[in-house]
N, C-alpha and C positions, 0 to 999 in steps of 0.2 A: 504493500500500500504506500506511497506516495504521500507526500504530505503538499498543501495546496503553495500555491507561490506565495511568496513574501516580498513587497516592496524593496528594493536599498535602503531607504530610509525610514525603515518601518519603527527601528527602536529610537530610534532621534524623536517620534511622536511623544515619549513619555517626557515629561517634564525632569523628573526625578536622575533621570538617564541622563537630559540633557546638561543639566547642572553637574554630574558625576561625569562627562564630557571634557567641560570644563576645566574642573581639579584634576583630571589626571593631564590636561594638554601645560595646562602651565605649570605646574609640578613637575613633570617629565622637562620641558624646558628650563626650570631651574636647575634640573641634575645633570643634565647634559651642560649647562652654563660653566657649573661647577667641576665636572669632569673633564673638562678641556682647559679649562684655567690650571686648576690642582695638577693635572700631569707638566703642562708649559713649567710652571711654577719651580714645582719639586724639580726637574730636570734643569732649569736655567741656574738653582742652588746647588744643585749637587752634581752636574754633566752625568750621573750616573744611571746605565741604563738598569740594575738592578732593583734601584732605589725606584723607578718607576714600575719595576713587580712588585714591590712592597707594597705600593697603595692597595694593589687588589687585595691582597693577602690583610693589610689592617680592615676592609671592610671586611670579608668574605668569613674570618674565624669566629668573628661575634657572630654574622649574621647565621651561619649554621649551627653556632654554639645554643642561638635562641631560636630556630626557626620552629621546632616541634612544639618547643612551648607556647609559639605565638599564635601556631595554631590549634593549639586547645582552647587558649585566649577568644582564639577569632570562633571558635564553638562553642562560647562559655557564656560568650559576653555581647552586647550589642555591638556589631562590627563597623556604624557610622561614628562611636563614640571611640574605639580601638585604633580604627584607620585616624582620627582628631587628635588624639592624645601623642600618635607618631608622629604626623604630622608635625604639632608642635615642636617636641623634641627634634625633628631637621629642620626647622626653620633657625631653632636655638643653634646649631651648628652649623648653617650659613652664615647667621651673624657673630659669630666665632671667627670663622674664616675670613668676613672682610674687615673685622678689626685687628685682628694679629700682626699684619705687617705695619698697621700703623702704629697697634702699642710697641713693639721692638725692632724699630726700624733696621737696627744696626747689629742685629743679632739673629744670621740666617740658619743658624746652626737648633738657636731653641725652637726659633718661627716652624723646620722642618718638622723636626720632634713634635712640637702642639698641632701641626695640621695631622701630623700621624695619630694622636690622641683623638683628633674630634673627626677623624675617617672612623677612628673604633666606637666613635660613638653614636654616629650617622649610622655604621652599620646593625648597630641596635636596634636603634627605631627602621630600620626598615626593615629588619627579619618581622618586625612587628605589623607592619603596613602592610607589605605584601600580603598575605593571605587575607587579611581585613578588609582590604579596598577590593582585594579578585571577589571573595567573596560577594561583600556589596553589590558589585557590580552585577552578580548573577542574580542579586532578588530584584532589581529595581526593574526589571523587563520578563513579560511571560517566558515561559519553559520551550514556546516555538521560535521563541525571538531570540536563542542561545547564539545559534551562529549570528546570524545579524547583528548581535550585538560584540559578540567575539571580534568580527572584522573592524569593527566599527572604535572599538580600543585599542588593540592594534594597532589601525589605521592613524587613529589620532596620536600614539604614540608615537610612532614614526615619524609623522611630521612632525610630532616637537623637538625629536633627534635630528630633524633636518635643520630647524632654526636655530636650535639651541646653540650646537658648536660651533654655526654660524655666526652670529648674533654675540657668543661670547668669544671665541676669534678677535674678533672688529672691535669688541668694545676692551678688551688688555690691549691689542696694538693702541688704541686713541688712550685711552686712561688709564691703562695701568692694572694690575689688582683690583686697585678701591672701585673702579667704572665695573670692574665683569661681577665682580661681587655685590655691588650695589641692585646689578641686575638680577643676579639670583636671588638675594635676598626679597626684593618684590615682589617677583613671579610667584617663587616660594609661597609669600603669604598670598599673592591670588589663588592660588593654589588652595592653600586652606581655608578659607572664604568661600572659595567656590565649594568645598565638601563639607561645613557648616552648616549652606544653605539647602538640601537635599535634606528634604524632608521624610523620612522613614525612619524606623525602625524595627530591627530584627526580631524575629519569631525565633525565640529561643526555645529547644528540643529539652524541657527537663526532665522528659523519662531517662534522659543518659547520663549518667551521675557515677562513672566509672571513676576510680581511683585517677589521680593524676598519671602513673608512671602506664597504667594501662590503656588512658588514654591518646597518650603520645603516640602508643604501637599499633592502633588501629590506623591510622593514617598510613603508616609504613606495609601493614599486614594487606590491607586493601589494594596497595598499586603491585605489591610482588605478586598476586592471586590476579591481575589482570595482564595479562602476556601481552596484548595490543597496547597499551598502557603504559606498561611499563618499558617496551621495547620502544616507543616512541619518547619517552625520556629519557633512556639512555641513549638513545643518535644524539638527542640536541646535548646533553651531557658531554658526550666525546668529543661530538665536532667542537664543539665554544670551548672545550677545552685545550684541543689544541689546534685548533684554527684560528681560534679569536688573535687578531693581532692591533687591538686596536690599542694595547699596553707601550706599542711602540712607535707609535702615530706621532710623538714627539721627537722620539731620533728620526724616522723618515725627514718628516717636515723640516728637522733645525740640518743635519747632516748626508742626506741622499738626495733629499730632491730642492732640498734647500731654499723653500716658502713662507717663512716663517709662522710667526702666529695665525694671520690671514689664511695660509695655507691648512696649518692644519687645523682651523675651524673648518674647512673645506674638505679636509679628508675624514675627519671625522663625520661630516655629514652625509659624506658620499654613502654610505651604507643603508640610512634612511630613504635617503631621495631614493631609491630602487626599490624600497620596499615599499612607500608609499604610490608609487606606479603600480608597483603591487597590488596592494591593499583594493584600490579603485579597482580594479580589475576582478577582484575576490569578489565584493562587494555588491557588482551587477551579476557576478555569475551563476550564483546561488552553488549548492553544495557539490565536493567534490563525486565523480563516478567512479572514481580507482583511488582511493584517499593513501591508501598503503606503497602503494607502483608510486604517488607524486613527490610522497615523503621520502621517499629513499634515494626519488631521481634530484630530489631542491637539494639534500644534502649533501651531495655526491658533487652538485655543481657548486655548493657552496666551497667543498673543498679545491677542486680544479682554478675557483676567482680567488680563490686565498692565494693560492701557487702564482698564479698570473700578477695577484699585486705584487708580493717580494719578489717577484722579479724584474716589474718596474722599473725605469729609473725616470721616467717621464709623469710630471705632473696630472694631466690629462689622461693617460691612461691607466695611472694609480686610481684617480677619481675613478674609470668606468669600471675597473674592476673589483670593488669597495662595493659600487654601486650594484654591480650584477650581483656579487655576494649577499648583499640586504637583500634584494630581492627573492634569491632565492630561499633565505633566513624567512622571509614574511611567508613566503610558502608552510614550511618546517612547523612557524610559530602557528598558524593559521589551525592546520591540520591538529597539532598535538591541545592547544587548548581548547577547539571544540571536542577531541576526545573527553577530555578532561570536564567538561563540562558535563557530558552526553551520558559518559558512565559514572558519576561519581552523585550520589545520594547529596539533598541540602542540606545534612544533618553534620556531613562527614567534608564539608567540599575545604573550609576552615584548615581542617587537620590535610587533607590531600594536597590543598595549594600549598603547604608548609614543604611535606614531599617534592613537590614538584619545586619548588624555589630552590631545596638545598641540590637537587638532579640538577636546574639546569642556573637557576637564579647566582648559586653561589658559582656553579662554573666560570661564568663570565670573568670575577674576581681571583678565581684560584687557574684559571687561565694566563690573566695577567700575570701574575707570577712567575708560572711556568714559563710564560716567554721573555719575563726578564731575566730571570736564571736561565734559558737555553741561547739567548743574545750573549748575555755577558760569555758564554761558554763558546757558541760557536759563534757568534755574530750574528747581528741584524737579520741580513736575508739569507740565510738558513735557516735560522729559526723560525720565520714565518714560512717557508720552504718546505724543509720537514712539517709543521703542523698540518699544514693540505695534506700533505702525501697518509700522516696518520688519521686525519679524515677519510678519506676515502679507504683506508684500510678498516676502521671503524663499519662503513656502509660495508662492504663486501661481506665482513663476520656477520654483523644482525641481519641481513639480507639471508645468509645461508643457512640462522639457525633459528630466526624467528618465522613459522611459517603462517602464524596469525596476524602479524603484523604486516606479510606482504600479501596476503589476501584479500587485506582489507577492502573494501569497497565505500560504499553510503555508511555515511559516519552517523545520520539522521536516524536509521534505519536501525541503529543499536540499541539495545532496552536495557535502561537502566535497570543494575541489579539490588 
């Protein structure tokens, strides 16, 4: 059976949506503001390309060290007041970050150190957000309107990874620190403002009153007992883990292609702009017919654009193949959160997106890492070289052993268990 058509804009009708639109477009462009500055930054202090895996690793050990419990949190507790209270606490660490260089002007050695402190503390509140706000997001729109709405966050994601590193690029080459920070810091609180004003609240499940330490383990117990699930977390797991090369977007920019900050608000953005071509594209097309066969093909290409960028040495074509790579990422991402959505109970979705954050969320950051320790070891473009290559070794294994995952078809079509 078929389920009937759905408008492109069908979840943008709910008010509540639209507002939750909002907070995560200019949220997501304050941390992309902030994530292109903070790497500029820490690298123009230290020329070390190490010290620029560092940052992932200072978010990413909080954020896994909290991510189960935040989602028990996000199943415990009202998730519009969870996602606020995060919220807050990164806005506190924006404005941490644009005041630092100007309390200890002359002191880049402590300045380093405290932006490493309030990375570890950003990463806090967001093992907290995340499941809170994905959450959210799935009650504010009917249960038909999943993908619609899936694409649709995404989508707006994307574009604010397009302007953001844009936007804070432009604004450290004109002002400095205090100018890119001044702008995250704003956004930021639009940001929280805009998911203040979203009026709901969560229908909390209180038949489920499981001990804490048993609660954590249903969200974990849930994705291993789903093969299509689970096998579509661990692609985007591997590949962002060793393909993500966006940790060294700073040495490209200052030392190979040599664009400075302009530039690499440019390369950073390039991965978006692709995906949001994407996205429109998801968007009119309604749901996938082979969802399994596309996940494995976006992956596979994302690895092949990773390989094409480090070997770059041309501005321009670093851009298109940033770009092809988002693109195919917004496939990857596309496909694996409406699984996500499709098979995971309202009761349980809290504790699942926590799963799913430390699979692929903390990748991103223990990615970074990885590629500053295999730069510092082999250098720049190998290391992003190698990552493709262990991409695509990645697809070949799940391809051969996961045979629920290449079967996959209509993802619509799956019944929640």
């Amino acid at each position: 059976m078929t389920s009937p058509p759905i408008g492109p804009y069908a979840a943008l009708q709910h008010p509540n949506f639209r507002r939750y639109i909002v907070g995560v477009f200019a949220f997501t462009m304050a941390v992309q503001i902030q994530g292109t500055v903070v790497g500029w930054q820490i690298y123009e202090l230290t020329h070390d390309k190490l010290a620029l895996g560092l940052i992932g690793l200072a978010e990413a050990l909080p954020f896994i060290g909290f991510a189960l419990y935040a989602g028990h949190v996000a199943d415990r507790h009202d998730r519009r007041r969870v996602a606020l209270a995060a919220l807050v606490a990164m806005v506190v660490c924006s404005i941490a970050l644009l005041v630092l260089p100007l309390l200890l002007p002359a002191a880049p050695r402590r300045v380093t150190t405290l932006i490493y402190v309030t990375i570890v503390a950003s990463g806090v509140a967001r093992s907290f957000l995340q499941p809170a706000r994905q959450a959210l997001g799935q009650e504010l729109v009917p249960r038909v309107l999943f993908h619609n709405a899936v694409t649709w966050r995404s989508g707006t994601w994307q574009m604010a990874s397009v302007l953001g590193p844009a936007i804070g690029g432009l604004l450290y080459a004109v002002g400095g620190t205090t100018a890119a920070y001044t702008g995250d810091v704003l956004l930021a609180v639009v940001g929280l403002l805009a998911i203040a004003s979203v009026r709901h609240r969560s229908v909390i499940n209180r038949q489920h009153t499981d001990a804490v330490g048993e609660s954590l383990s249903v969200g974990i117990k849930f994705v291993f007992k789903e093969p299509i699930l689970l096998g579509a977390l661990s692609l985007d797991l591997f590949s962002v883990f060793f393909g993500g090369a966006t940790a060294l977007l700073p040495v490209f920019a200052a030392d190979i292609l040599r664009v400075g900050p302009q530039g690499l608000g440019l390369l950073r953005a390039a991965p978006a702009m692709g995906a949001v071509l994407t996205s429109l594209i998801i968007v009119h097309r309604g749901h996938w017919q082979h969802a399994g066969r596309a996940l494995f093909l976006a992956v596979a290409a994302f690895g092949v654009f990773t390989i094409g960028f480090g070997l770059s040495t041309s501005l321009w074509l670093s851009v298109a193949m940033l770009a092809c790579a988002g693109a195919a990422d917004m496939v990857s991402v596309s496909i694996r959160s409406n699984l996500l959505q499709t098979l995971t109970p309202a009761h349980l979705f809290g504790r699942v997106s926590a799963v799913n954050n430390v699979f692929v969320g903390s990748s991103n950051e223990i990615g970074m890492f990885e590629s500053g320790v295999t730069a510092k070891l082999f250098g720049t473009v190998p290391s992003v070289v190698l990552g493709g290559v262990a991409t695509l070794v990645v697809v070949a294994i799940t391809f051969g052993r996961n045979r629920a995952l290449r079967g996959l078809r209509r993802i619509h079509e799956l019944h929640e268990l």
